[in-house]
VMD Tcl script that draws the C-alpha trace (Angstrom):
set ca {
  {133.33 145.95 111.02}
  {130.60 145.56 108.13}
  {126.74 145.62 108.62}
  {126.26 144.76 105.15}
  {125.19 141.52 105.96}
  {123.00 142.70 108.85}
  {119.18 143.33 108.67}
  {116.24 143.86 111.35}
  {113.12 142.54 111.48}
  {110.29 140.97 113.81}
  {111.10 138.36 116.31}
  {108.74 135.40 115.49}
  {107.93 132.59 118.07}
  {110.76 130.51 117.09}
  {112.99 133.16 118.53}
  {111.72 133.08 122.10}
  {113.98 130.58 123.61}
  {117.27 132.70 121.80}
  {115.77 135.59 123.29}
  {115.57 134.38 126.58}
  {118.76 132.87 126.84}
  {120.66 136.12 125.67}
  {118.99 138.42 127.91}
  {119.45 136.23 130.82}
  {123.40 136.49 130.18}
  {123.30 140.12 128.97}
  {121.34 141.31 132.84}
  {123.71 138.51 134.62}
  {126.52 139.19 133.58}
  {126.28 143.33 134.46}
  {127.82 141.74 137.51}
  {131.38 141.75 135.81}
  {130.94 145.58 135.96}
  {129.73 146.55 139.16}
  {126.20 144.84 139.67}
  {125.20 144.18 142.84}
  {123.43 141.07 141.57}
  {122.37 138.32 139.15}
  {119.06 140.15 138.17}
  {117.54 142.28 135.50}
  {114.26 143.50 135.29}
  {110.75 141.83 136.00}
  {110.50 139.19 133.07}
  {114.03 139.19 131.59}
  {114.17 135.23 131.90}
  {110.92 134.49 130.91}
  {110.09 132.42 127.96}
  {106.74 134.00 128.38}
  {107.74 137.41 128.38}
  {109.32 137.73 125.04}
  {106.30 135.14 123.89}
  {104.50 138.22 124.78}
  {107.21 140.70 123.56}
  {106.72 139.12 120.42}
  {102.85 139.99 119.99}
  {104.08 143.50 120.75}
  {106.05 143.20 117.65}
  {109.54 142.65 119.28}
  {112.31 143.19 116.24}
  {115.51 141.28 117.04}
  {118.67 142.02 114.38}
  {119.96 139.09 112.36}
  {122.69 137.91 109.86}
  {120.91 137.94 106.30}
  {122.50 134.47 106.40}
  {121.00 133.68 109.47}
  {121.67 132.88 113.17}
}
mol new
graphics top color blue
foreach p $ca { graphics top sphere $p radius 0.5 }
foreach p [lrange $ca 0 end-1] q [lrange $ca 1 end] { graphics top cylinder $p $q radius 0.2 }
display resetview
């Protein structure tokens, strides 16, 4: 596996709703491993909490070719 096409950088309003969505499945699906259930912590499927996240200056990694 290459990160050579891999960079960081700041989440941006745009990337609230992708956000979202993928920490909703990453909490909810800890289930398949011995969760006891569909939860994560306060906020995780919030559109407003990773609005807020990303005033906070929430960094999210990306494909330099996009996602």
């Amino acid at each position: 596996m290459t990160y050579a096409n891999t960079k960081l950088q700041p989440a941006q309003i745009k990337d609230v709703m992708m956000l979202t969505a993928f920490s909703k499945w990453a909490f909810e699906t800890d289930v398949q491993v011995g969760a006891l259930a569909l939860e994560g912590p306060p906020g995780y499927k919030s559109n407003q909490f990773y609005s807020k996240m990303n005033r906070a200056k929430y960094w999210i990694i990306c494909k330099s070719f996009g996602i």
